[in-house]
N, C-alpha and C positions, 0 to 999 in steps of 0.2 A: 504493500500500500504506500510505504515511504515515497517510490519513486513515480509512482501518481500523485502523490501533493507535490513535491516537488515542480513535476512539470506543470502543474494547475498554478502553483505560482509564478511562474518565471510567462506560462501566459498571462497571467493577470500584469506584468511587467509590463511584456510589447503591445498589450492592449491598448496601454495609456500612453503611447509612443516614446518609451524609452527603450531602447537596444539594453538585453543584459549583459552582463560584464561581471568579471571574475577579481578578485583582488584579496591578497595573502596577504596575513599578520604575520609576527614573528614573536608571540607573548614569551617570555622568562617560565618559569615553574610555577603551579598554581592548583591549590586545592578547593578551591571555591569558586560560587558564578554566582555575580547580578548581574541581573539583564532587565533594563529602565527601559518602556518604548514599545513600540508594537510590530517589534520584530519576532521572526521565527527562530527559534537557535535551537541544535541537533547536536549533544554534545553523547560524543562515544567516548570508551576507554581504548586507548593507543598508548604507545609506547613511550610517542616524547609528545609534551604540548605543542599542538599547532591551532590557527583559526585560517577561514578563509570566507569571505564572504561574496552573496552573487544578488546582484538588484545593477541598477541606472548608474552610469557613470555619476549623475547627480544626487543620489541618494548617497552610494559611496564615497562619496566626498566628505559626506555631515556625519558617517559613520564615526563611532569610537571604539576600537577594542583595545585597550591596555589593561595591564597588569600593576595592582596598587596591593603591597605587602604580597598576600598570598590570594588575594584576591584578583579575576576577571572580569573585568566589567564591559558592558555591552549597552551603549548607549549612543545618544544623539549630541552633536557637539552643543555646546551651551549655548543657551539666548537662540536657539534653533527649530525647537517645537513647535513651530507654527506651520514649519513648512512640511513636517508630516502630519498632522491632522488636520492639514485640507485649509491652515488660515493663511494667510500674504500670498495668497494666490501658489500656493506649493503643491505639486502632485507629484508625487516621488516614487510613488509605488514600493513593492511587497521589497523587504530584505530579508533573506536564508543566509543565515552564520552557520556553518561546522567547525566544530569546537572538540580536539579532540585531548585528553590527560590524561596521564598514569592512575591518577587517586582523583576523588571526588569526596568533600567532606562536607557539603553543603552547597544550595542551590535555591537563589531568592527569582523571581518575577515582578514587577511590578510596571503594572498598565495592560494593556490589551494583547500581549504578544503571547505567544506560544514558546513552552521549555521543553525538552523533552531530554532524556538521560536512559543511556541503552544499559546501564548495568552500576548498581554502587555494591562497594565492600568494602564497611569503616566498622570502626568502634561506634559510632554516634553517627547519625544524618540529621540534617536539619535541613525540610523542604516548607517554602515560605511562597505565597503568593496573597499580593494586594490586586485589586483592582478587577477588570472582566475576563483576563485572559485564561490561557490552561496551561497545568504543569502536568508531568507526567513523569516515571521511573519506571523502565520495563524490567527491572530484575534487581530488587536486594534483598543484600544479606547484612544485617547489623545488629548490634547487640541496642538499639536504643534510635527510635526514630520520632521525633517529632514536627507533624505535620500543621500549619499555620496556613490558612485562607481567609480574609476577610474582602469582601464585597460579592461580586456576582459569578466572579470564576469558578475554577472546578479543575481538581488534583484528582488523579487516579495515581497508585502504587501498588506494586507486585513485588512478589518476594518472603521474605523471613524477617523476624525483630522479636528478639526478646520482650522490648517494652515497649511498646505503641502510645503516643500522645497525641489526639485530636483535637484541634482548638479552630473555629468555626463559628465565625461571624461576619452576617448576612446572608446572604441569598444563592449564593455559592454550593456547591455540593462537594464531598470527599468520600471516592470510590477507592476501599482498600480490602474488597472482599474477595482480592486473590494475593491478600497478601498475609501469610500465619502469623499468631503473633501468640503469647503467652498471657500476656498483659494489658489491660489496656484502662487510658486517662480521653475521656471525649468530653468536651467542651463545647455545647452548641446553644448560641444565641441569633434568631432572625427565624427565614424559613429556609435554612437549606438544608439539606439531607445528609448524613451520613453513616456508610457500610461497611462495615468491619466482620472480623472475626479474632475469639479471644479464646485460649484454652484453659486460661487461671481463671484468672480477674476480671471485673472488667465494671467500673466507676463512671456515670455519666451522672454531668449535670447538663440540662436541657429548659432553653427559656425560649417561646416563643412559639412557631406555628410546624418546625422543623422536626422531622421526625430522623431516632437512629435505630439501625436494627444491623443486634452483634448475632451470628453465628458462631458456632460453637457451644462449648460446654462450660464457659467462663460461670464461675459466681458473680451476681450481677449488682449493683448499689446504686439506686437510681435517685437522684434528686429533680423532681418535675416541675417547672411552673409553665403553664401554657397548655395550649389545645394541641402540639405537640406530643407525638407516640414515641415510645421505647418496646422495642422487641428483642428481648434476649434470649436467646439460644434456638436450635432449630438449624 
């Protein structure tokens, strides 16, 4: 499916009469990613860090990928946001960043873009999304993950975690019901939904119109306020 969005992007590119173009970072080492902007970014595990990004000679220009401490950031150059959500007369179209690093120990979102991460294996994860867009983790393994969404977006995650933490506010949804976990901490405020599975424990406090429902065999401790449902186990 990957390489059908890919090319649904790159046409929504020459749509808007920009020709696409290719253009290669050269980031330092780095175990983390934000990414500010309503860009796409496909970060896989590889050997040495690379980035390389593909959109309008004119979009790449106002691109940003550098490397701050251990952190990757993927952003728009400053005092520049107008000209990708459509204001000072700016039409820039779609950018796809591939981002590829040894370790991954954290991954934030924030604004309308798309995250995606082909595989993590840490002690600890920390996957973070503000705002409308999606994150997504297609395979981990970690002793300890917690997931953060607030607004309208939506995180899915796969994989294994000793201790799961769901925290979830507004309208947003978090799909982690293929991912095992032992433990689990959910936090949900607004109406958005979240799917888990816990085999110990599993602790929700729930405000609002938002419903969660844990699979498995978790012991359940529900704290309710709202016309919001909890479903445990099953």
């Amino acid at each position: 499916m990957r390489p059908l969005i890919l090319s649904v992007l790159l046409l929504a590119a020459w749509s808007t009469g920009a020709s696409a173009a290719t253009r290669s970072f050269a980031p330092a080492s780095f175990d983390r990613i934000e990414v500010t902007g309503p860009f796409t970014v496909d970060v896989r595990t590889g050997p040495a860090p690379s980035a390389h990004a593909i959109g309008s000679d004119k979009a790449l220009d106002r691109l940003v990928v550098e490397v701050r401490g251990r952190t990757l950031l993927v952003s728009a150059k400053r005092d520049d946001w107008g000209n990708w959500i459509g204001l000072n007369g700016g039409d820039l179209g779609k950018v796809v960043v591939h981002v590829t690093t040894p370790a991954l120990h954290a991954a934030a979102l924030t604004g309308s873009g798309d995250l995606t991460v082909d595989r993590v294996r840490a002690p600890r994860f920390n996957l973070s999304l503000t705002g409308s867009g999606d994150v997504a983790i297609g395979a981990l393994n970690s002793g300890r993950l917690d997931v953060s969404v607030t607004g309208s977006g939506n995180a899915r995650v796969a994989g294994r975690a000793q201790k799961l933490r769901l925290a979830l506010q507004g309208s947003g949804d978090i799909d982690a019901a293929k991912l095992a976990a032992a433990d689990a901490e959910v936090n949900v405020a607004g109406s958005g939904d979240a799917v888990l599975n816990a085999s110990r424990t599993a602790t929700v406090s729930l405000m609002g119109s938002g419903d969660v429902r844990i699979g498995g065999k978790a012991r359940c401790t529900v704290n309710k306020h709202g016309s919001g449902d909890v479903t445990c186990g099953g």
